[in-house]
N, C-alpha and C positions, 0 to 999 in steps of 0.2 A: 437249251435247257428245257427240261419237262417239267410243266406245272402239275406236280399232284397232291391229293388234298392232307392235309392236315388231320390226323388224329388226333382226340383228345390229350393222350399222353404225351404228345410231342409239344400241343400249344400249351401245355401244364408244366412242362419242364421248361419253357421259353419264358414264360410267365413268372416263374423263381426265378430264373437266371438273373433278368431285368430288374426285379427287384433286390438282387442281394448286388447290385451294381449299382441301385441307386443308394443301395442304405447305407452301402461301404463312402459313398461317396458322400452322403451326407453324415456318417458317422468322425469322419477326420474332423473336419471343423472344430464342432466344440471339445471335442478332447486334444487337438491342436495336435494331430500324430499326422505323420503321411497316408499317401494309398497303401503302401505295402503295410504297416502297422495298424492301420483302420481294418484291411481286410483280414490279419490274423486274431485280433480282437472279434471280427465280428464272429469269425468261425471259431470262436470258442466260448462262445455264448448262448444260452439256451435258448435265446429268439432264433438264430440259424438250425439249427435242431429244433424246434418247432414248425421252422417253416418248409424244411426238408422233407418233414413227415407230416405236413399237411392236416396239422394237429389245430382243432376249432376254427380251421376256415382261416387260417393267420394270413397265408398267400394273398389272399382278397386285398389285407388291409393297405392305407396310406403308409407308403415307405416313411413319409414326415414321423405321423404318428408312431409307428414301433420303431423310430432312433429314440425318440421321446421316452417312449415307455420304453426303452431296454437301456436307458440313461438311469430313470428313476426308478427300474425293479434289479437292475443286476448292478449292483455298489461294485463286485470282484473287475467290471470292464472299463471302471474309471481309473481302479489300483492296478489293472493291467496297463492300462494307457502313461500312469505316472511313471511306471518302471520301465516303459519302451523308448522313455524320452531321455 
């Protein structure tokens, strides 16, 4: 295998990726839903789409903290979460 280097773009899409894997996975718990239903929640939520498009730096933040804040600003992915169960 050939090491070559890393682009910006490449380590900025590795850098999302990671985090919408941790958030999927810290988002099950308190909504009490599986992996498959934490991950369809998360992608229809306007933190995933923010974080996509790289909108005020969101990428950067604690996966902790934006489960947190996308608990207490988006109400519609807690009413998604009761109808998945």
């Amino acid at each position: 295998m050939i090491d070559a280097p890393m682009n910006a773009e490449v380590l900025e899409e590795m850098l999302k990726r990671n985090q919408d894997t941790e958030i999927v996975t810290l988002l099950a718990e308190p909504l009490d839903v599986g992996p498959e239903e934490a991950l369809r929640i998360y992608y229809s939520s306007r933190l995933s789409e923010q974080i996509n498009e790289g909108a005020y730096g969101i990428q950067y933040m604690d996966p902790a903290y934006l489960v947190e804040d996308l608990l207490e600003n988006e109400p519609e992915v807690v009413e998604l979460a009761a109808r998945l169960k």
